[in-house]
N, C-alpha and C positions, 0 to 999 in steps of 0.2 A: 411490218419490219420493226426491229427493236433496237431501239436507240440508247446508246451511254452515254454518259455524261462523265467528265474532269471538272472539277469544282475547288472552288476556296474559298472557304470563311475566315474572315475576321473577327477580333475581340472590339476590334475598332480601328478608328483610321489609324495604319502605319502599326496597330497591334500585334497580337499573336496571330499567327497564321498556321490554317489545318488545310492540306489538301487533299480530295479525295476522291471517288468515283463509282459510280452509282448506275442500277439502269431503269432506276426512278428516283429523280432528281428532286419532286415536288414532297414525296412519302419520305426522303432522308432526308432532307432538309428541315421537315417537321419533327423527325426524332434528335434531330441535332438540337434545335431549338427547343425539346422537349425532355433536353438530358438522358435520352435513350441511345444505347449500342455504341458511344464512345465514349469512356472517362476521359478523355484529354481536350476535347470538348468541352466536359460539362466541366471541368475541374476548371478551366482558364476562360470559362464564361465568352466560347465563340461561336457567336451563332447567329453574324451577319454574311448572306449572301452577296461577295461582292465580286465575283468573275465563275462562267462556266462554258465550256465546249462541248459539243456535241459530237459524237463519233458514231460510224455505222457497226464498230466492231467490239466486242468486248477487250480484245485486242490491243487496237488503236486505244481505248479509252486510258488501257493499264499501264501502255509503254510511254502515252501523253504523262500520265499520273507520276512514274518512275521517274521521266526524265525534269517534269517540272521540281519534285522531289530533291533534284541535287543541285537544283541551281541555287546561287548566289541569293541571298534576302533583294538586292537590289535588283534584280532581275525579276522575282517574281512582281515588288512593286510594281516595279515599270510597265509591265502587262496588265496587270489591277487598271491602274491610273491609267492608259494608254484606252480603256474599252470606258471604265467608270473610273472617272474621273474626282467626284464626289466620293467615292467610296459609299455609295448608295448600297442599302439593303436590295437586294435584287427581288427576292422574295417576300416583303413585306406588305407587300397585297393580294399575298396568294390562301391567306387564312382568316380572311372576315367573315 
């Protein structure tokens, strides 16, 4: 069974934020980190993993992605901080 993923990177704490959704979460997160398949990414240098969800539908993944899309900046924080707190790279022991 194939799982999606809703995701958001960071520039940095409280920085620019990209969200987006994936149904390989480990393989985009290396091309985000690798300046591949998004200018707005590479252009504003975000490419910390700090919050993602998991969804069983392409579906669910897209209307998650949509509706996080039009929220408030302080809403999406509050969800960041609320899971990671640190604004921890999620993924930065996923490529050693």
């Amino acid at each position: 069974m194939k799982t999606f993923y809703t995701y958001i990177l960071a520039s940095k704490r409280n920085g620019t934020l990209y969200i987006g959704l994936t149904n390989e979460l480990e393989r985009r997160i290396f091309e985000h980190k690798n300046n591949v398949g998004s200018s707005f990414t590479s252009k504003y240098k975000i490419h910390q993993l700090v919050y993602f969800e998991e969804h069983a539908t392409y579906e669910q993944a897209f209307t998650r992605e949509r509706q996080m899309k039009k929220w408030k900046r302080d809403w999406k924080i509050e969800l960041i901080e609320k899971e990671n707190p640190l604004w921890k790279d999620l993924s930065s022991d996923w490529y050693e």
